[in-house]
N, C-alpha and C positions, 0 to 999 in steps of 0.2 A: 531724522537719522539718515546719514549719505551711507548706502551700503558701499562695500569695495573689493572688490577681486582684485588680487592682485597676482600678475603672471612673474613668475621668473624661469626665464630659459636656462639648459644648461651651460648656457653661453652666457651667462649673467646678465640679459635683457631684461627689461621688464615693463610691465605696461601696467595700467591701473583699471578699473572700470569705477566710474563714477555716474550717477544720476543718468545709468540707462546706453553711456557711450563708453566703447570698447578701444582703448587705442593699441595699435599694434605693435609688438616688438617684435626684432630680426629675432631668429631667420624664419619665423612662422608668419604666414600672409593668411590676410581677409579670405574667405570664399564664398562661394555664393548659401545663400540660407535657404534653408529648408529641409527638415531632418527628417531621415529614409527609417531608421531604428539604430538598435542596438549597434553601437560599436562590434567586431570582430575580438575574441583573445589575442589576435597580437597586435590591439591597441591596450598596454598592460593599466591597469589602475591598479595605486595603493591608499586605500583611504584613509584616514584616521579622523572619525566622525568626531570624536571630540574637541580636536584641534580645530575643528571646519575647515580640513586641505586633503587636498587630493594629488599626487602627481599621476601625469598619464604621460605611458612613453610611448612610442609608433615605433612596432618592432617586424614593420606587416613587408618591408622589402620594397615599398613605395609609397610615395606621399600621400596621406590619407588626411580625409576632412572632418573632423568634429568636432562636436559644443559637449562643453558638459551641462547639465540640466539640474538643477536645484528646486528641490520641491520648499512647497511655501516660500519661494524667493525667485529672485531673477535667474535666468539662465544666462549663461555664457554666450557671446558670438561666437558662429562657425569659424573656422578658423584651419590654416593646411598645414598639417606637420609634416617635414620630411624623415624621410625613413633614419631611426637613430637617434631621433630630438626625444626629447624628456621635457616635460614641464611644470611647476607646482602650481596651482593652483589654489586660491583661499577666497572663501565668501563669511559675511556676520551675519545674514539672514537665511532661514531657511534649512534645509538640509540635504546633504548629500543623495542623489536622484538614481542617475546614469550617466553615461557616455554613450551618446550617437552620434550615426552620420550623416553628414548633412553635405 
């Protein structure tokens, strides 16, 4: 079973994760890995556990770095949101976690 994230910006980007690789979509870039904790409140999440999707928006007034983290499942690559971006997120394994930063 290929699990899959799939990102969509509010920019209508969108990237896929497949078998472990993150590919990136405008305007959010790679960052470097390794997660410090807990996201801040104004990196906003709205979840809906049963859908398996999350959006998280960066409302922090600069570019901020985070993964979301899925428990019993893959987590997410780090990744920089600029201040304003919104993105949806969806995974089929696992379950809604956190958001930290990395």
């Amino acid at each position: 079973m290929t699990t899959s994230f799939k990102r969509l910006a509010v920019t209508a980007a969108t990237a896929t994760l497949g078998a472990g690789l993150l590919l990136p979509a405008s305007p959010a870039m790679a960052a470097p890995a390794g997660a410090q904790g807990t996201a801040p409140a104004c990196v906003h999440r709205d979840v809906i556990k049963q859908e398996k999707k999350v959006t998280i928006g960066n409302y922090c007034g600069t570019t901020m770095h985070v993964k979301l983290v899925i428990n019993n499942g893959p987590d997410g690559q780090c990744w920089s949101y600029r201040n304003g971006e919104a993105v949806v997120w969806r995974w089929s394994t696992g379950s809604y976690g956190k958001v930290v930063t990395c």
